[in-house]
Each structure stands twice: as C-alpha cells, then as structure tokens.
N, CA, C and O atoms as a Tripos MOL2 file, in Angstrom:
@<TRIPOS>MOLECULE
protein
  284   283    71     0     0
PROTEIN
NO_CHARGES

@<TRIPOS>ATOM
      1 N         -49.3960  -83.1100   63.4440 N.3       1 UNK1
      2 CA        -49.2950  -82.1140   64.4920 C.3       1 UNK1
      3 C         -50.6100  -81.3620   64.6490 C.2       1 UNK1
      4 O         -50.6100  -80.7670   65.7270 O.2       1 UNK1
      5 N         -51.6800  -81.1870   63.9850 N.am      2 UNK2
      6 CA        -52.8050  -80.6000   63.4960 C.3       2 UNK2
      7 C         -53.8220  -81.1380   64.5370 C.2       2 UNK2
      8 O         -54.4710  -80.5380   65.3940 O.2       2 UNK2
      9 N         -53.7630  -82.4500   64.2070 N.am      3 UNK3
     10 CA        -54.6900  -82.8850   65.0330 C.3       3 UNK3
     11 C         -54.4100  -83.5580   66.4510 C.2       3 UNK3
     12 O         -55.1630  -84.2970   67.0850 O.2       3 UNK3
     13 N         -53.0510  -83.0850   66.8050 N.am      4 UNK4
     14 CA        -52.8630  -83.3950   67.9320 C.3       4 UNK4
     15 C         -53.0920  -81.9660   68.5630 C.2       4 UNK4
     16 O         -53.2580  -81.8880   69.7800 O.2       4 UNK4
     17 N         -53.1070  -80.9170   67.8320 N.am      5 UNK5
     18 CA        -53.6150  -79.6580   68.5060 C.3       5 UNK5
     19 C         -54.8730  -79.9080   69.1250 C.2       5 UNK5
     20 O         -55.0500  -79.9140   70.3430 O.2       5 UNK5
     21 N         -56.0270  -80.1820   67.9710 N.am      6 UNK6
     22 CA        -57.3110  -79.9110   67.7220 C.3       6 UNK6
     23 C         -57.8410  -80.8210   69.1080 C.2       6 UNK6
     24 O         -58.6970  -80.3620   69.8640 O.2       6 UNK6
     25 N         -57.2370  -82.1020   69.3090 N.am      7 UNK7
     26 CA        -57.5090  -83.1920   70.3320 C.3       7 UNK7
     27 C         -57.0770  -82.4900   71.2740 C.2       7 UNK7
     28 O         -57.9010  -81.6180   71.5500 O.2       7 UNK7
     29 N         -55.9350  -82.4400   72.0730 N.am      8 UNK8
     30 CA        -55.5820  -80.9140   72.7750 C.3       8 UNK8
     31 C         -56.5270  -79.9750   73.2780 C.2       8 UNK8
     32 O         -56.7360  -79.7370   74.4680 O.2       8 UNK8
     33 N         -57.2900  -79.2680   71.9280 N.am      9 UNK9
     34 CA        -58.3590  -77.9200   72.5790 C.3       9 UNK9
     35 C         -59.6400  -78.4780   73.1860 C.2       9 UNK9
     36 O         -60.3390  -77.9230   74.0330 O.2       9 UNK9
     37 N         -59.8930  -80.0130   72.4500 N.am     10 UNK10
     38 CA        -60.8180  -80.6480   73.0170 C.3      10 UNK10
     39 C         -60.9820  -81.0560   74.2770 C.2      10 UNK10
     40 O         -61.9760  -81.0990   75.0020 O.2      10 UNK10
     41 N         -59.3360  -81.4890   74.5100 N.am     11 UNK11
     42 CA        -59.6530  -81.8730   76.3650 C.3      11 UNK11
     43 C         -59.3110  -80.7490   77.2270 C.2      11 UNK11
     44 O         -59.6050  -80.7760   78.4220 O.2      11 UNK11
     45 N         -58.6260  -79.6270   76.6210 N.am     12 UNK12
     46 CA        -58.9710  -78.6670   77.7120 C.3      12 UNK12
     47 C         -60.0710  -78.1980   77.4590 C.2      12 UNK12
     48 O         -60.3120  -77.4880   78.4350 O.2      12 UNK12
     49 N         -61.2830  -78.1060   76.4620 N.am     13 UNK13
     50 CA        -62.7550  -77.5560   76.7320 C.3      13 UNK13
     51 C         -63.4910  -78.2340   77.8140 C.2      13 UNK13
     52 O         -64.0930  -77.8110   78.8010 O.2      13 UNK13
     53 N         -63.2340  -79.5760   77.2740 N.am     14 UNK14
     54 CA        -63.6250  -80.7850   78.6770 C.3      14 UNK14
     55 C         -62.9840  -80.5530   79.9410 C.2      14 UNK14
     56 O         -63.6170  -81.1220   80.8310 O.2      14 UNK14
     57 N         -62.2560  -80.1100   80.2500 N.am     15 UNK15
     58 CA        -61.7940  -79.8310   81.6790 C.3      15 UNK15
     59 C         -62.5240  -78.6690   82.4670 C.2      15 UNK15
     60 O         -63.1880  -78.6710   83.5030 O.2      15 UNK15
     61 N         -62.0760  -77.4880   81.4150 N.am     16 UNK16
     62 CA        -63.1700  -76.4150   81.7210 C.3      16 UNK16
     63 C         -64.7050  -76.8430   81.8270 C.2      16 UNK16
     64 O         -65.3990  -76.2040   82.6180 O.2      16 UNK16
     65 N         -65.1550  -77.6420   81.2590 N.am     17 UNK17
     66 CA        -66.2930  -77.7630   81.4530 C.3      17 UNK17
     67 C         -66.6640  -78.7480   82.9890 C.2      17 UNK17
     68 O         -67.6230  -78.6950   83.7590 O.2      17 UNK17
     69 N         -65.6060  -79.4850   82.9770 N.am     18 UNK18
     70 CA        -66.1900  -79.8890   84.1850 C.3      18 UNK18
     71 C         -65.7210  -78.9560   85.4990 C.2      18 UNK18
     72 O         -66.4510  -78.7030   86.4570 O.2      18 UNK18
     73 N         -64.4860  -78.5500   85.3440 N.am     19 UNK19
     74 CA        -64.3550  -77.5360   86.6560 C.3      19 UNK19
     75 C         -65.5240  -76.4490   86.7240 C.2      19 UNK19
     76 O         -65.6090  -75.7620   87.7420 O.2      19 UNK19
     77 N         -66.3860  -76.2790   85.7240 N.am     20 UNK20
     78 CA        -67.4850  -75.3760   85.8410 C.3      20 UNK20
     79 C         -68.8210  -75.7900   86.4580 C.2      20 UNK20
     80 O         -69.6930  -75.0850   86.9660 O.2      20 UNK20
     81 N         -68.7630  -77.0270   86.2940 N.am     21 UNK21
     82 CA        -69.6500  -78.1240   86.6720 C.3      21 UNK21
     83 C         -69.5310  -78.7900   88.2880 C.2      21 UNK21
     84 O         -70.3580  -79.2300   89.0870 O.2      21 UNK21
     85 N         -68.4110  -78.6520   88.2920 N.am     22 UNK22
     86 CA        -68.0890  -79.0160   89.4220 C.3      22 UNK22
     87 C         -68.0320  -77.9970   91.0410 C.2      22 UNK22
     88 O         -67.9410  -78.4490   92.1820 O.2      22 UNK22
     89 N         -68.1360  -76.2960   90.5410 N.am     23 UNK23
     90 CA        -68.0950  -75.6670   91.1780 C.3      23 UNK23
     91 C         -69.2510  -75.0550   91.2220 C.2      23 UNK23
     92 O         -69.3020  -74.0940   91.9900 O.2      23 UNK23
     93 N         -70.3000  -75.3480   90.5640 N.am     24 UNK24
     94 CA        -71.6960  -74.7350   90.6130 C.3      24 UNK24
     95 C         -72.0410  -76.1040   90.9850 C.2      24 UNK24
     96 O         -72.8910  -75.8370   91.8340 O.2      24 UNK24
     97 N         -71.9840  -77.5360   90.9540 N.am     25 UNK25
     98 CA        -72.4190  -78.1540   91.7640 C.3      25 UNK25
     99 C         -72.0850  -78.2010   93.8480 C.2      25 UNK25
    100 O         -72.7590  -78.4660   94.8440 O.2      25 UNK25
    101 N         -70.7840  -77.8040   93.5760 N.am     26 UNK26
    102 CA        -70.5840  -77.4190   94.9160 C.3      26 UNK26
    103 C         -70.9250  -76.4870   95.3560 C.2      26 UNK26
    104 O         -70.4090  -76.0700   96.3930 O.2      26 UNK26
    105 N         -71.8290  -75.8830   94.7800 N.am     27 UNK27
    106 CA        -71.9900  -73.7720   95.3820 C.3      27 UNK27
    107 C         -73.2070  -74.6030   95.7680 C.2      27 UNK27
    108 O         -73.5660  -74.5840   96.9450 O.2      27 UNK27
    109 N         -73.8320  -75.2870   94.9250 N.am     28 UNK28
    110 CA        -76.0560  -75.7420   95.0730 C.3      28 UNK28
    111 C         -75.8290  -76.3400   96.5160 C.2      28 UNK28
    112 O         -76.3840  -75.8120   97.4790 O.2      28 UNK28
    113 N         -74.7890  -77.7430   96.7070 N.am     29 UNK29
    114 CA        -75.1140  -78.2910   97.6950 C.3      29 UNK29
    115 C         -74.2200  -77.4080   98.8800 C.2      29 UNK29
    116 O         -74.4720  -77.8620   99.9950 O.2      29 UNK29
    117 N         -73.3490  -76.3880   98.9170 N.am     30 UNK30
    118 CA        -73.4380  -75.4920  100.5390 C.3      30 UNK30
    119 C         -74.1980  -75.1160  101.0210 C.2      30 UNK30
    120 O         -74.4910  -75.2550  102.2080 O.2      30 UNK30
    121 N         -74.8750  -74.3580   99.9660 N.am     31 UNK31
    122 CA        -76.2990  -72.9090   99.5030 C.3      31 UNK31
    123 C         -76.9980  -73.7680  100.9640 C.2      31 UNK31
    124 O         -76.9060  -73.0240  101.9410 O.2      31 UNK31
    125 N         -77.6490  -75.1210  101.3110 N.am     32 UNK32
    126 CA        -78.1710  -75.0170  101.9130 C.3      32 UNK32
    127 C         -77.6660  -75.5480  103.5130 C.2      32 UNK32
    128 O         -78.4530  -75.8470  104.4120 O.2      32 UNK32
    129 N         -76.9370  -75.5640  103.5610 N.am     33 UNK33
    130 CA        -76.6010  -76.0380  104.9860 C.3      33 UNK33
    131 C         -75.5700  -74.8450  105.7810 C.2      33 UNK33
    132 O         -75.2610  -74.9240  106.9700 O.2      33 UNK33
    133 N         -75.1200  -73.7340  104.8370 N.am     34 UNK34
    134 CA        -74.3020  -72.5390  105.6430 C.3      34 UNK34
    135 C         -75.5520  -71.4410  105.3820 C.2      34 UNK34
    136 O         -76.0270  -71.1530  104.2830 O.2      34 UNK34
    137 N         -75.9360  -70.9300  106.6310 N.am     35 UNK35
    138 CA        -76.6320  -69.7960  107.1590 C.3      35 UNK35
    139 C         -75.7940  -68.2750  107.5760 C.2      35 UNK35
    140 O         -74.7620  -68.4530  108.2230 O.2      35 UNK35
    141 N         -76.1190  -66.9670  107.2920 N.am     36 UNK36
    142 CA        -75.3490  -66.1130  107.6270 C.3      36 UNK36
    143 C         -76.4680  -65.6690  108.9270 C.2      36 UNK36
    144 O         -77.6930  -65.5520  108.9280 O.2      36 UNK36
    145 N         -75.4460  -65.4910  109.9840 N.am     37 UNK37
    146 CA        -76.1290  -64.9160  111.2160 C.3      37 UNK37
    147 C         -75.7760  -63.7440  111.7260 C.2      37 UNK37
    148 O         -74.8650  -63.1370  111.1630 O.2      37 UNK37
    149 N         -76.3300  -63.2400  112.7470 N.am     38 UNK38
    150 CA        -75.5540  -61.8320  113.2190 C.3      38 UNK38
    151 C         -74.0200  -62.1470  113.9640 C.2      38 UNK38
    152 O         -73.2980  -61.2600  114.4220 O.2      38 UNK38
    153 N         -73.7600  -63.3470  113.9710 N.am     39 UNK39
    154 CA        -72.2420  -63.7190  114.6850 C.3      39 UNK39
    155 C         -71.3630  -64.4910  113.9310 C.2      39 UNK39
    156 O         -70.3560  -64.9660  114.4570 O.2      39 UNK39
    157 N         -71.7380  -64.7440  112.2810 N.am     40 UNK40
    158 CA        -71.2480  -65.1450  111.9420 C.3      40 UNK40
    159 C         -71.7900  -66.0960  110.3640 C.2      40 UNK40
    160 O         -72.7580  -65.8480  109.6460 O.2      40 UNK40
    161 N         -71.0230  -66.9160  110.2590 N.am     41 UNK41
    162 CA        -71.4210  -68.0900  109.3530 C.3      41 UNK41
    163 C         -71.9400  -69.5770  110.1490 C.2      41 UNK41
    164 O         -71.1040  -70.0740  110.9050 O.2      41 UNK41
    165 N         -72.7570  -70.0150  110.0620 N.am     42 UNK42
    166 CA        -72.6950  -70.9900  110.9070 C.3      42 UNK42
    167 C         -73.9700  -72.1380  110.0050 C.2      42 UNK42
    168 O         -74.7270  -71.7970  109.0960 O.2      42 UNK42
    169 N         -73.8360  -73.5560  110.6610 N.am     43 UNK43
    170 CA        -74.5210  -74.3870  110.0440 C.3      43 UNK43
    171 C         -76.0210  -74.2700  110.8910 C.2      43 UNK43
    172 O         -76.7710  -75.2380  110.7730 O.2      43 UNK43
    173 N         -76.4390  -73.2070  111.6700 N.am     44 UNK44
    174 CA        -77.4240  -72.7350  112.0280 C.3      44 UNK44
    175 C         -78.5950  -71.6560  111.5110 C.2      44 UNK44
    176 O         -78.3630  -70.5200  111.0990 O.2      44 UNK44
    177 N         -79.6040  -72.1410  111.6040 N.am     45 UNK45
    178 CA        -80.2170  -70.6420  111.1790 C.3      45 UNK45
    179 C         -80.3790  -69.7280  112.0170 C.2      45 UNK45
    180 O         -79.7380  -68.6830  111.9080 O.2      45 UNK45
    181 N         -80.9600  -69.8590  112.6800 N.am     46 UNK46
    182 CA        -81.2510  -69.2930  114.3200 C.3      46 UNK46
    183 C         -79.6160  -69.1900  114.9640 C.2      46 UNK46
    184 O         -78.7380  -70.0450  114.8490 O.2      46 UNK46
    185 N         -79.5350  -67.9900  115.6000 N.am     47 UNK47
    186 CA        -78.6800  -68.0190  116.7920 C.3      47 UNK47
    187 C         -78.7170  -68.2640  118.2090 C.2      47 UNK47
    188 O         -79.3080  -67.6540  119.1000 O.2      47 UNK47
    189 N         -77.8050  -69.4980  118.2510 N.am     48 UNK48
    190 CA        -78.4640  -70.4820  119.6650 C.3      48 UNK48
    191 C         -77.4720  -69.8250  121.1460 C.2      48 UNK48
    192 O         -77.0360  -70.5180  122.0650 O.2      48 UNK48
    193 N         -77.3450  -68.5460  121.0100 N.am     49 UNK49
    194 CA        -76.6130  -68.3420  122.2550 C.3      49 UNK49
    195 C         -77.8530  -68.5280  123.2630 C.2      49 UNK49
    196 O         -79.0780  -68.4970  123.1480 O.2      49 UNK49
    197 N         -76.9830  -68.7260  124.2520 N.am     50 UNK50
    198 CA        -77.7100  -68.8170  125.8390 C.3      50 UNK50
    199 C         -77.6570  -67.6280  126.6890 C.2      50 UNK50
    200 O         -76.4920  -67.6050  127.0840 O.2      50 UNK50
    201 N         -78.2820  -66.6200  127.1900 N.am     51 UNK51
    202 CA        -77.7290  -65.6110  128.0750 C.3      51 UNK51
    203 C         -78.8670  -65.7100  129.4750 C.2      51 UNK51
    204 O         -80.0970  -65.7510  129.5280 O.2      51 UNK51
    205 N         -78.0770  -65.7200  130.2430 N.am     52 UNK52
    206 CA        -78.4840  -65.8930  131.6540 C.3      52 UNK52
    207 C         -77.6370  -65.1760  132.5590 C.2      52 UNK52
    208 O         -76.4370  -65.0750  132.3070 O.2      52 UNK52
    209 N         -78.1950  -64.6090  133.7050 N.am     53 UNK53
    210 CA        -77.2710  -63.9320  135.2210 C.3      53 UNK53
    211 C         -77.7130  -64.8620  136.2480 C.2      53 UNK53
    212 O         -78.8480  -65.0900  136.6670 O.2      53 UNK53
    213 N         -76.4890  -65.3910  136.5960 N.am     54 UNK54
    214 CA        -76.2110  -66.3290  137.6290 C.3      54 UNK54
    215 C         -76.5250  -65.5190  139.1010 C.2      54 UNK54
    216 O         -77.0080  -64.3940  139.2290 O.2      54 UNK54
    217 N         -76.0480  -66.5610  140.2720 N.am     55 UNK55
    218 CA        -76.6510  -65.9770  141.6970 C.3      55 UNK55
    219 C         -76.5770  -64.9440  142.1730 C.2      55 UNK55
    220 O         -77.4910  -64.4440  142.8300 O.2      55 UNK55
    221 N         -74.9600  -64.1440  141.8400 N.am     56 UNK56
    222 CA        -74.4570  -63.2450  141.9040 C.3      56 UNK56
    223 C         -74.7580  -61.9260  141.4260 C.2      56 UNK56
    224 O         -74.3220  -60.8350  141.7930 O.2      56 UNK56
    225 N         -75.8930  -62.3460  140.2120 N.am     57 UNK57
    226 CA        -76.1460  -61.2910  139.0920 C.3      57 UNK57
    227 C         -74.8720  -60.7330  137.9240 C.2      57 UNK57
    228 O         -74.6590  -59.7860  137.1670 O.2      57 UNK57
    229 N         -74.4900  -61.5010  138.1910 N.am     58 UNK58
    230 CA        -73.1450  -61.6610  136.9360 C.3      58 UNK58
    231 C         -73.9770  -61.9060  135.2780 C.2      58 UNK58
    232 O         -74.7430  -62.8620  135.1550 O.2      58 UNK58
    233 N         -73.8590  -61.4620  134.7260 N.am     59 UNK59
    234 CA        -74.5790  -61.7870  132.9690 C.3      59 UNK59
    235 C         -73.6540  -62.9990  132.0890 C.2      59 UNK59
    236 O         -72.4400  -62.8970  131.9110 O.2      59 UNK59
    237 N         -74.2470  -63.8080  131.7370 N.am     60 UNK60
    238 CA        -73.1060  -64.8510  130.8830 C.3      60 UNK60
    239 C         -74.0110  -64.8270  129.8110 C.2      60 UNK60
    240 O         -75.1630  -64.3920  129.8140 O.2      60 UNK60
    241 N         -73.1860  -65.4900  128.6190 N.am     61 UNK61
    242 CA        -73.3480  -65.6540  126.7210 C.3      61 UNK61
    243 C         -72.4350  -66.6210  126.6080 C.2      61 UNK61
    244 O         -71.2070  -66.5350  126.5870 O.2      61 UNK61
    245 N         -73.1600  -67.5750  126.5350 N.am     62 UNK62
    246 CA        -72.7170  -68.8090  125.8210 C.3      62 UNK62
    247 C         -72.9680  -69.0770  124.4600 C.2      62 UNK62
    248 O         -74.1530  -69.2160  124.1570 O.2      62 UNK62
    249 N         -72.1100  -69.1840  123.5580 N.am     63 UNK63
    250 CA        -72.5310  -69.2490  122.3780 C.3      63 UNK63
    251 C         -71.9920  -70.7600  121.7170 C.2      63 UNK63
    252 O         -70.9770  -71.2310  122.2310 O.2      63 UNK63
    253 N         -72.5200  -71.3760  120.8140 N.am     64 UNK64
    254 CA        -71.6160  -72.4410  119.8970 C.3      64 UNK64
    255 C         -70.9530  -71.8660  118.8490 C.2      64 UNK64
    256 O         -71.1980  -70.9940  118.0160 O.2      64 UNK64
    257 N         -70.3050  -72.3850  119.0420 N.am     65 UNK65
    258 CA        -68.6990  -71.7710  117.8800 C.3      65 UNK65
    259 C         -69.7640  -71.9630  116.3260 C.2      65 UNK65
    260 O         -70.5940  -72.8380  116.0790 O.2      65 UNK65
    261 N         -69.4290  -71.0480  115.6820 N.am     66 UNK66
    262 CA        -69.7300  -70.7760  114.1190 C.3      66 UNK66
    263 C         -68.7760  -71.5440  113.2560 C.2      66 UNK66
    264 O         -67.8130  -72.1840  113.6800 O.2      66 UNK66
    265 N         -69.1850  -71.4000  111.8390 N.am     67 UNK67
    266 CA        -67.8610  -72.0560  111.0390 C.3      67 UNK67
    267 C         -66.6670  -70.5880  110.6520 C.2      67 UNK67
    268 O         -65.4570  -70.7700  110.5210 O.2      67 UNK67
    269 N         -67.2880  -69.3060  110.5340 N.am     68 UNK68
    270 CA        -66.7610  -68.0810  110.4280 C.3      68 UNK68
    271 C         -67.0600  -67.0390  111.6290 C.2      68 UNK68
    272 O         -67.7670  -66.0990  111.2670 O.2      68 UNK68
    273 N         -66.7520  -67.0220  112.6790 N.am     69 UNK69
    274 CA        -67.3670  -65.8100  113.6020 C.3      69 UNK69
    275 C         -66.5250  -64.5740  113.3680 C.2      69 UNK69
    276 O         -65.3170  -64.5660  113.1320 O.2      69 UNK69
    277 N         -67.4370  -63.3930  113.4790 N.am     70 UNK70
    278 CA        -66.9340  -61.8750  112.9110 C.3      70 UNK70
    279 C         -67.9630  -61.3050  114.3920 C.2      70 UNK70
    280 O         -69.0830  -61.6020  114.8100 O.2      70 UNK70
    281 N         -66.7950  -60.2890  114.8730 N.am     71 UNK71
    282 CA        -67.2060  -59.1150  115.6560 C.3      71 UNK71
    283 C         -68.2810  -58.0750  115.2050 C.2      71 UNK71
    284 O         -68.5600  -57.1210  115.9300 O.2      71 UNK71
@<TRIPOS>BOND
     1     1     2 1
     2     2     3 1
     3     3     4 2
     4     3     5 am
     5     5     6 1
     6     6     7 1
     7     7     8 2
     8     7     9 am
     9     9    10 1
    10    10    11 1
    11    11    12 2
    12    11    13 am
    13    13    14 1
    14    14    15 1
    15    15    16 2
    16    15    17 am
    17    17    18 1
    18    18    19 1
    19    19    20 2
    20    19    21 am
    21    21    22 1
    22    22    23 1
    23    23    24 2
    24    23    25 am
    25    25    26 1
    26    26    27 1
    27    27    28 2
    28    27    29 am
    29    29    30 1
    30    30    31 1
    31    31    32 2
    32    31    33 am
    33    33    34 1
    34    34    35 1
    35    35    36 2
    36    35    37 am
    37    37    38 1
    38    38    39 1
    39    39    40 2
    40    39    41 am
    41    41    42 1
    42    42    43 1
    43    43    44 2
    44    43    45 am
    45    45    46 1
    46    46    47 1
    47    47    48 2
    48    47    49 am
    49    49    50 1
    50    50    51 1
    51    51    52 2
    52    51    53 am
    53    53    54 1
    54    54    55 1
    55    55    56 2
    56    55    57 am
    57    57    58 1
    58    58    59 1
    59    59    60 2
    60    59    61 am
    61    61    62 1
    62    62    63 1
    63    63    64 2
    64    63    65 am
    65    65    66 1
    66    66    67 1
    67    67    68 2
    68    67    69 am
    69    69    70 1
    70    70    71 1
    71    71    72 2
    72    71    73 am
    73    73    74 1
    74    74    75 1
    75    75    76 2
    76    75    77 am
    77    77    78 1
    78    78    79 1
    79    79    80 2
    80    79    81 am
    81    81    82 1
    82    82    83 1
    83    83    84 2
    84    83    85 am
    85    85    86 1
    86    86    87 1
    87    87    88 2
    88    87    89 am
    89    89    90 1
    90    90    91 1
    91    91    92 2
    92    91    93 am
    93    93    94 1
    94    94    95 1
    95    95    96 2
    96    95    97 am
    97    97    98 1
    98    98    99 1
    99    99   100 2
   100    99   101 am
   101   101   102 1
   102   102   103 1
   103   103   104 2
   104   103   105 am
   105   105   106 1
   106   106   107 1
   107   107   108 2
   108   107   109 am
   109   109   110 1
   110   110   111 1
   111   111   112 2
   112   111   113 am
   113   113   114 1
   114   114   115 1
   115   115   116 2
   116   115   117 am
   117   117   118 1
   118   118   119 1
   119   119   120 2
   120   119   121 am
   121   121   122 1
   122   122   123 1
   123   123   124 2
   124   123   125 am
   125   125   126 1
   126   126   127 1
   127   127   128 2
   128   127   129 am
   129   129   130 1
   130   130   131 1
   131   131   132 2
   132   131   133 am
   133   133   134 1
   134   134   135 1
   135   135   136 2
   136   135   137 am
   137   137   138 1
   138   138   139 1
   139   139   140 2
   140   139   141 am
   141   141   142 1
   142   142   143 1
   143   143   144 2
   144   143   145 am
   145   145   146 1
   146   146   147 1
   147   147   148 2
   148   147   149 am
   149   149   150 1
   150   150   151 1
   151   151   152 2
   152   151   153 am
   153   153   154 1
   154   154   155 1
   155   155   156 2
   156   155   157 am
   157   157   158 1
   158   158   159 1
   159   159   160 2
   160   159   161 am
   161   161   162 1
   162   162   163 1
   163   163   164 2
   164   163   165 am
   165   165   166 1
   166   166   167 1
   167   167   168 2
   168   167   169 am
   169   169   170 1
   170   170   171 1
   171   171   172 2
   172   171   173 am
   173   173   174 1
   174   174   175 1
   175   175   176 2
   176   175   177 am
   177   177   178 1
   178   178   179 1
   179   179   180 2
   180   179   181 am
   181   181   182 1
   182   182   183 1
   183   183   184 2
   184   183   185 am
   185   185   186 1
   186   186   187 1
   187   187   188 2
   188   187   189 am
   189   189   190 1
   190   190   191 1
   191   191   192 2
   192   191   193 am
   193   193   194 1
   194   194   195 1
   195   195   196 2
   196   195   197 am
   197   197   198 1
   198   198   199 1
   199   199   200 2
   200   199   201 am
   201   201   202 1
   202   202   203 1
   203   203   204 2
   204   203   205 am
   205   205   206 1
   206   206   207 1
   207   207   208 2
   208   207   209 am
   209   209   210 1
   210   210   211 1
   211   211   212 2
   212   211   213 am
   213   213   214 1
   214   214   215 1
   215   215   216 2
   216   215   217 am
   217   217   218 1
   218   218   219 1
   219   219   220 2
   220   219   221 am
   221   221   222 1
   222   222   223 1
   223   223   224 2
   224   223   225 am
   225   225   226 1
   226   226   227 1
   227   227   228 2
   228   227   229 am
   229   229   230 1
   230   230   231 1
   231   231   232 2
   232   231   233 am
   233   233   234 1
   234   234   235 1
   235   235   236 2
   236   235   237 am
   237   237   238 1
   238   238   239 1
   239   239   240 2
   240   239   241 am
   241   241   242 1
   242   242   243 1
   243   243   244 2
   244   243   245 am
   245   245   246 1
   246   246   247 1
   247   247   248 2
   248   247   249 am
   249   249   250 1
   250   250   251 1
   251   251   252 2
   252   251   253 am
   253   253   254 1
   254   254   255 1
   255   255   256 2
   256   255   257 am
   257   257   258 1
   258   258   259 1
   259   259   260 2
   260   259   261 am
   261   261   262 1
   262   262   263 1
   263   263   264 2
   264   263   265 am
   265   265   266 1
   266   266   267 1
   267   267   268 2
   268   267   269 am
   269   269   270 1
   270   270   271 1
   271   271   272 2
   272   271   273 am
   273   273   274 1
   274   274   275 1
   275   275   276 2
   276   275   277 am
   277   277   278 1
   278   278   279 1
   279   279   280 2
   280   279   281 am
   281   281   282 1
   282   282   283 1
   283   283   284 2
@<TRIPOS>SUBSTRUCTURE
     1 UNK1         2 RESIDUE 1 A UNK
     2 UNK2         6 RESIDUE 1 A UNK
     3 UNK3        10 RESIDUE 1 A UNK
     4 UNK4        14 RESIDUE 1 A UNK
     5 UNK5        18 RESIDUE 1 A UNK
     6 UNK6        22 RESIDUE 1 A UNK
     7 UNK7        26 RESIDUE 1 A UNK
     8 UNK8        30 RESIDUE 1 A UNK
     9 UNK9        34 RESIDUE 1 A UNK
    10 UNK10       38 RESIDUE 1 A UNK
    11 UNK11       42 RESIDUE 1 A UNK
    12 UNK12       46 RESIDUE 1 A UNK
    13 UNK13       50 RESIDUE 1 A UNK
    14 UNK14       54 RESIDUE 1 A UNK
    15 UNK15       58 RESIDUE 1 A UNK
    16 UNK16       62 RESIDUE 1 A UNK
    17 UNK17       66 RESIDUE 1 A UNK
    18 UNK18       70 RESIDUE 1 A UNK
    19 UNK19       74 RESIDUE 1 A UNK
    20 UNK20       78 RESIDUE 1 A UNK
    21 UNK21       82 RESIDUE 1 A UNK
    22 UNK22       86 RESIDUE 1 A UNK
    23 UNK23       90 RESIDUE 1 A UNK
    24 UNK24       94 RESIDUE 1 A UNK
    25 UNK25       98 RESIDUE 1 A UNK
    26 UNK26      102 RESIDUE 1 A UNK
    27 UNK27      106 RESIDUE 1 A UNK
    28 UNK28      110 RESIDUE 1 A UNK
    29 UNK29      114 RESIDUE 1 A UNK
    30 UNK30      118 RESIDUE 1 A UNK
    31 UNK31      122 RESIDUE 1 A UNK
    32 UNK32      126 RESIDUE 1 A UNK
    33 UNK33      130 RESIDUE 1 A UNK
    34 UNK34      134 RESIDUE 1 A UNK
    35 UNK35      138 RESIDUE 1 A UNK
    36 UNK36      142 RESIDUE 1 A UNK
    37 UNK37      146 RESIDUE 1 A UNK
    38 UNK38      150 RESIDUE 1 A UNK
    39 UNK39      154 RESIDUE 1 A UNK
    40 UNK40      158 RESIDUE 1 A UNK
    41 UNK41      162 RESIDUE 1 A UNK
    42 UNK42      166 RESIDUE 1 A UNK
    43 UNK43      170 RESIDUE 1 A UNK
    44 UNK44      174 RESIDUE 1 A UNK
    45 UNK45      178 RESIDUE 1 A UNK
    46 UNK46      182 RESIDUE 1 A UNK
    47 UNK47      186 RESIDUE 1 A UNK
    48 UNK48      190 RESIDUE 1 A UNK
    49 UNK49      194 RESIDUE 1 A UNK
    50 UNK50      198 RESIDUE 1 A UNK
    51 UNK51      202 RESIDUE 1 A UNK
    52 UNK52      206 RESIDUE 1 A UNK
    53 UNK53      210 RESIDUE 1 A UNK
    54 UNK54      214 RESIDUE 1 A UNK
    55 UNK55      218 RESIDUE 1 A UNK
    56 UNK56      222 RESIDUE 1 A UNK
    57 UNK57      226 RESIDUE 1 A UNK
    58 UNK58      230 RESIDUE 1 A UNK
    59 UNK59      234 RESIDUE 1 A UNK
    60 UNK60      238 RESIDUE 1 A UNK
    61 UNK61      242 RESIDUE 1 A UNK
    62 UNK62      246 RESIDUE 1 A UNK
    63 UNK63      250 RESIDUE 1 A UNK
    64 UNK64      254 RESIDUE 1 A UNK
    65 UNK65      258 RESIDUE 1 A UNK
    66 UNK66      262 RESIDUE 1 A UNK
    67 UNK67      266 RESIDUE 1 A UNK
    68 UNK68      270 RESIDUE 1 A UNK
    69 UNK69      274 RESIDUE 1 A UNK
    70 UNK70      278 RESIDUE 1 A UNK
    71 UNK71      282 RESIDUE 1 A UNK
C-alpha cells in the first residue's frame, strides 16, 4: 500500500507539472498575437477604424470587430 501511495504522489507531481507547463506555454504563444487597444482586445495593433462624412455630411466609423470590445 506504501508504494502505491508514493507512485500516486509521483503522478500527480507529473500532472502538476505539466498543467504548469502547459499554461505558461500557452500564455508565451498568445503574448504575441492579442494586442490591447483603445476598443478593445484585438489581433491588431493599430486601430483600423475608418471614419469618413459622406455627401450629406453625415459622420460614419467603421470599425472591425475585436476579439473583446469594451465601451
């Protein structure tokens, strides 16, 4: 029974170790492809809205959707 403990603490150290491994490898490779912008989260660095006034003089903002947009 002893060493079915001891084998036991071993593979949950190994588990922990890789879920630790596995989530600091996934933090490195987001880190570079999500940008925080003034509209949001987005896979942009730059914010690519468009703003233009049409014939009328009407104002438009076109924006591309973010992966998180916040007011």
């Amino acid at each position: 029974m002893l060493k079915f403990l001891e084998k036991l603490k071993f593979y949950v150290k190994i588990a922990r170790m890789k879920t630790i491994l596995f989530t600091f490898l996934i933090g490195i490779f987001l880190s570079g492809c999500l940008f925080v912008n003034e509209r949001g989260i987005s896979t942009r660095y730059y914010n690519d809205c468009k703003e233009y006034y049409d014939a009328n003089g009407t104002y438009h903002k076109g924006c591309p959707h973010n992966v998180i947009d916040w007011n």
